[in-house]
N, C-alpha and C positions, 0 to 999 in steps of 0.2 A: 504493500500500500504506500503510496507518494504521501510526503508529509507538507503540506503547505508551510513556505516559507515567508514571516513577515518582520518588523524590524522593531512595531509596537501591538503586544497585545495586550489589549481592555479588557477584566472581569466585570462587568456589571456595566448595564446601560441607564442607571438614575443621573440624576445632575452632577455629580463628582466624575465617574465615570465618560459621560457625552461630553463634559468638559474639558476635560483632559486629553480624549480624542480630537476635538477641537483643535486646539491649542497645537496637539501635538504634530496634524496633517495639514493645519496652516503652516508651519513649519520646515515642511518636506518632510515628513517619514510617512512611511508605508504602514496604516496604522489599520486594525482588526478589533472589533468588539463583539466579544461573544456576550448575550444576555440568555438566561435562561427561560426567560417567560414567551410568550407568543407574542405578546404586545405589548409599546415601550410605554412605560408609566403606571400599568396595572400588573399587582395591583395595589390600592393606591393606599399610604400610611401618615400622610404627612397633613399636619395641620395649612399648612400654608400661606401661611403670615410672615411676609420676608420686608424687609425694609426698603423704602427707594432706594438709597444709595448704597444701599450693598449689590441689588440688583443692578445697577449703573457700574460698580464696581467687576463685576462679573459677564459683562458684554451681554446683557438681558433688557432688551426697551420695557418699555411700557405701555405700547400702545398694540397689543398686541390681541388677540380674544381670550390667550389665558389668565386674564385680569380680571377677576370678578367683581374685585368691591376695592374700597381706596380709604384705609383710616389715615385721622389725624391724631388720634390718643388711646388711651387707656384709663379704664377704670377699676382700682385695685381694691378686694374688701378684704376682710379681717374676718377672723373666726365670729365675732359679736357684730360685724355687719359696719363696721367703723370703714371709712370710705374717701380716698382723695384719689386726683385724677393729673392724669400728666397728659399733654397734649401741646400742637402746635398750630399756630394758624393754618398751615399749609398740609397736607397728607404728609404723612411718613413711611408711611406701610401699606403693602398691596396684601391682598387677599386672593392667591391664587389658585387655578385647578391644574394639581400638579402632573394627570394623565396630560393635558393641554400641551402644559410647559416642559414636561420629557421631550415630548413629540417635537417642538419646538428645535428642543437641542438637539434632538437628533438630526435635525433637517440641517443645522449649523455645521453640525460634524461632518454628515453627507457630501453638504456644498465643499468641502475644504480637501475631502479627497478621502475621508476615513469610511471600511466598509461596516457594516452591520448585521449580524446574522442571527438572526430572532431564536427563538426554541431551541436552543444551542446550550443545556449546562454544560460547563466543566466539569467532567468526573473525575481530572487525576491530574497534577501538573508535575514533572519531575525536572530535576536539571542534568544536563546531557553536552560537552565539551562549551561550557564560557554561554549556553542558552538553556532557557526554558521549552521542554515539551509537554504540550497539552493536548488533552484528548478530550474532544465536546462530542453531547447527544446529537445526532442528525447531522453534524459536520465534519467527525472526522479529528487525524493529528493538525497540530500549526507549532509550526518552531520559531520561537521568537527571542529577539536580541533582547528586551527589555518585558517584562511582566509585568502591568500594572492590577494590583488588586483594587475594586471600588464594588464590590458583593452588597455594602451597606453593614449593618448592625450587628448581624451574626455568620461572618463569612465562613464557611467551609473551607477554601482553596486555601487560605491565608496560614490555617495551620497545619498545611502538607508543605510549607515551603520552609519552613521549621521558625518563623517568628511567634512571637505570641499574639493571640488573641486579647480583648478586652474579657470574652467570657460573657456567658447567656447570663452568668448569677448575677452580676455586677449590675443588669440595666432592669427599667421601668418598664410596667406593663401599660402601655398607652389603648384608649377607646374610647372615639368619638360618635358622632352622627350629626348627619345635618339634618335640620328640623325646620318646619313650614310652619305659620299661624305663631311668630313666640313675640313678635313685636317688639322689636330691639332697635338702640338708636343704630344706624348704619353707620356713624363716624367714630365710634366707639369701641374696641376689644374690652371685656371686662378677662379681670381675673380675681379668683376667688383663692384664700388661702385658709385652710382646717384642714386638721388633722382627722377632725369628723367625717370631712368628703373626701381628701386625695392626701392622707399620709405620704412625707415623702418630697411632697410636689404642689403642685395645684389644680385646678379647675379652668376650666378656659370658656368664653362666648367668643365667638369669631364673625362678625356681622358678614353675611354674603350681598343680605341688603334689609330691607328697613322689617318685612314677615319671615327671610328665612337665615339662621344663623348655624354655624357648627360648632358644636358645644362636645367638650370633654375632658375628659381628665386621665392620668397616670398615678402611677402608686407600685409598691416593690412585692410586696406581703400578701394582697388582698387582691377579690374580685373588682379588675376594673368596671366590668361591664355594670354588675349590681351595685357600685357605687357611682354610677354615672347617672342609673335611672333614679334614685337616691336625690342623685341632684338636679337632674329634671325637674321633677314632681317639687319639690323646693322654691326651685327658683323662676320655674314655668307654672306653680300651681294653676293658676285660672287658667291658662291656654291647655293642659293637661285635660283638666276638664271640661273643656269647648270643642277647640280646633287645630288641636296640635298632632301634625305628622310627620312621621318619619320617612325621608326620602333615602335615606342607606347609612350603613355602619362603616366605620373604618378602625383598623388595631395597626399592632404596630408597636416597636421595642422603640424607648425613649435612653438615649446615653448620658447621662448626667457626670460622669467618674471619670472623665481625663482622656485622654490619648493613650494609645497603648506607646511599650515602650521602648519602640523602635520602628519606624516607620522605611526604613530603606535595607537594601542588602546586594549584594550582586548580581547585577541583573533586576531590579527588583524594586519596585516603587508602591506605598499602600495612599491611598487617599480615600476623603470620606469619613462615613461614619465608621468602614474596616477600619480605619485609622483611627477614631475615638474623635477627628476634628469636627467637635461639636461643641455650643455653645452650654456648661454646664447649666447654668443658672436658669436658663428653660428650655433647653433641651434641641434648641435648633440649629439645622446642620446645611444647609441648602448655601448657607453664603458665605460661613466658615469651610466647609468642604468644598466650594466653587474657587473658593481663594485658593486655597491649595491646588486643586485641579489645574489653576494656569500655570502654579509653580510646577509643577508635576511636569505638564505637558512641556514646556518651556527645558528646562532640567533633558527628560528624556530626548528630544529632538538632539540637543548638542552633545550627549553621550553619542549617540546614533552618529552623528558628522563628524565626532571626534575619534570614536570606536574606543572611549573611554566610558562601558559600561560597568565595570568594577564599583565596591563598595564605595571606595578611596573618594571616587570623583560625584557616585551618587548623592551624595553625604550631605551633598552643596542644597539638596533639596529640602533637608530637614533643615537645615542650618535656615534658609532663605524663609521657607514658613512657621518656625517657632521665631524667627526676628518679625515678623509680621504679625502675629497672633499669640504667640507662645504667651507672653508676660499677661496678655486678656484671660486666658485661659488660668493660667494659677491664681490671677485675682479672685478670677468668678469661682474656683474650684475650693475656696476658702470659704466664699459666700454662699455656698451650696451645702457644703459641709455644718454651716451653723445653720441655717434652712431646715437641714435633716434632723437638727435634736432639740432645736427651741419648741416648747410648748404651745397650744393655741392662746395660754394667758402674756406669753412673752411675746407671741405675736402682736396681739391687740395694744401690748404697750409700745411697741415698736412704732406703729400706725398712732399712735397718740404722741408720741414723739417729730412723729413726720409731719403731723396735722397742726399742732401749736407751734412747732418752730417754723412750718412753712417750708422744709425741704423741699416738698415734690413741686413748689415753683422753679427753684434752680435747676431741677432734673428735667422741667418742662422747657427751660431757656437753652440748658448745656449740655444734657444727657445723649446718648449715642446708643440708637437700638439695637448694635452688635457687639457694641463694646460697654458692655453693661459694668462691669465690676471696675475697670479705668474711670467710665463714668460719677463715679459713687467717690472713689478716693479725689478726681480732683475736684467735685463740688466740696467736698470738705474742705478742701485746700484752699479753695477759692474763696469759701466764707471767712476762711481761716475759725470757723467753727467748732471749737474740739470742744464744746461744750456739748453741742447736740450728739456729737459722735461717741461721748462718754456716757448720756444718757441711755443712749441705743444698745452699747453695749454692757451698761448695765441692766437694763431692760430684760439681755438675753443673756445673760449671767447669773443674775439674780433672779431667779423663778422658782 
């Protein structure tokens, strides 16, 4: 059997993945994505709330049809219902349909010269003199210079190439729906925090438009799904009772716990949520693993022109996206980490601390919807505030 020869192969055709291809056949390399579903974007896991400018930052327009809705804020509560809002005069956040927006990038990838072959899992990836051999359903060997892993949350392939994984135990059980009849303001995301509803995490309303929103939560221990309808009937009671339906479900593993801990090897690149490049503090991966994806792609093509696919020279590519995000990521991963053990009564004073001193104005002026935890340290800096910052964390110390 003839083994097809290519110079980049792609696991996984989500947004880290089609990016990457992208990037990397704009570039000049002869680049192959195997995906193992039938069709790109289902099926489908992702809330879909991504920021403008990260989407501007990852060569994503906006005027596109997988835009559904367009916020300018949020609306945060508290276990006892305590409540302030951060927003901007202008949107900040799209609301997107993420089958739409694979499709999308796939067509990016297409145009630049990367092939695509659908129904295609990898069963088995070995390495074989200075390359990677892999062996897909319905297509057959491909030998390739460079291996990018982008599987998403729970890769398989990733730990036959002997790195490690993040591990199924480590993440969140995520489960949403979109719901018709719940009458939600459409410029607004709410988030909710208890320990009652989503241990762990929190609750989510995602306006699609002004009747229909998608609404859910995550948690590590417990049924998502049973605490989701939990929080429906809650927070929807009177439409529950009327004219509330349900248009489909979506699940899905949420990564809160970091990057794993090594993202390159010979021959050998991981992006994505395989990678852990994910936003701890709410769990979102589309603009931090899109970031990466062009380092990724970028990286790869000049090994390929160089024939400098070894560790030595890979390296440049971790180095390049933890200088970019790395330091975001151990902020927020401290922030997440107190998230996971304060109480709902230390929550509530937290949110009474942010309400009387007036925080979430500064957050609303200078906060940055991907760069959350950066965020948070230089409003402090900027108030020169360490009085609120000592209330807060005596708030969460003292419980």
């Amino acid at each position: 059997m003839s083994i097809e020869e290519v110079e980049v192969a792609v696991v996984g055709a989500g947004p880290s993945g089609l990016i990457t291809a992208r990037e990397s056949a704009l570039r000049g390399a002869k680049v192959l994505v195997l995906e193992e579903h039938k069709e790109i974007g289902l099926p489908n896991h992702c809330a879909g709330l991504l920021s403008i400018n990260g989407l501007g930052r990852i060569g994503i327009p906006l005027n596109e049809s997988y835009v559904q809705n367009k916020v300018k804020g949020a609306r945060f509560f508290s276990p006892s219902n305590l409540s302030f809002t951060i927003e901007r005069k202008e949107a900040v956040a799209c609301v997107v349909d993420r089958h739409l927006l694979d499709n999308f990038l796939a067509k990016q990838a297409l145009k630049n010269g990367a092939l695509i072959k659908l129904n295609s899992k990898v069963k088995s990836v070995k390495r074989c003199n200075n390359r990677w051999v892999l062996e897909a359903e319905n297509y057959g060997k491909v030998k390739t210079k460079i291996l990018i892993d982008a599987e998403g949350a729970s890769p398989r392939i990733l730990g036959m190439t002997g790195l490690k994984t993040l591990g199924v135990k480590r993440l969140l059980r995520g489960f949403q729906a979109d719901l018709e009849g719940v009458n939600v303001d459409p410029d607004y995301v709410e988030v909710h925090f208890s320990r009652e509803i989503a241990p762990g995490f929190f609750a989510w309303v995602i306006p699609l438009n002004k009747d229909v929103a998608r609404v859910g939560l995550a948690c590590k221990y417990f049924n998502p799904r049973e605490r989701l309808f939990r929080f429906i009937k809650k927070r929807f009671k009177k439409a529950v009772n009327e004219k509330l339906k349900i248009l489909r479900f979506y699940s899905g593993l949420i990564i809160t716990c970091g990057p794993i801990e090594k993202t390159y090897d010979d021959n050998l690149l991981v992006v994505g949520d395989s990678a852990g490049q994910v936003k701890p503090i709410t769990g979102g991966g589309v603009i931090f693993g899109g970031t990466c994806a062009i380092i990724a792609g970028k990286i790869a093509s000049e090994a390929i022109k160089s024939g400098k696919t070894e560790r030595e020279f890979l390296k440049r590519y971790e180095d390049e996206w933890k200088a970019r995000i790395g330091k975001e990521i151990k902020i927020s991963l401290l922030i997440r980490r107190i998230l996971n053990k304060i109480s709902d009564k230390s929550i509530d004073r937290v949110f009474s601390v942010i309400i009387e001193e007036e925080i979430h104005r500064d957050i609303s002026e200078g906060g940055d919807m991907d760069l959350q935890g950066s965020s948070i340290i230089k409003i402090f800096r900027r108030r020169g505030d360490m009085k609120s910052l000592f209330m807060i964390l005596k708030a969460i110390l003292f419980h």
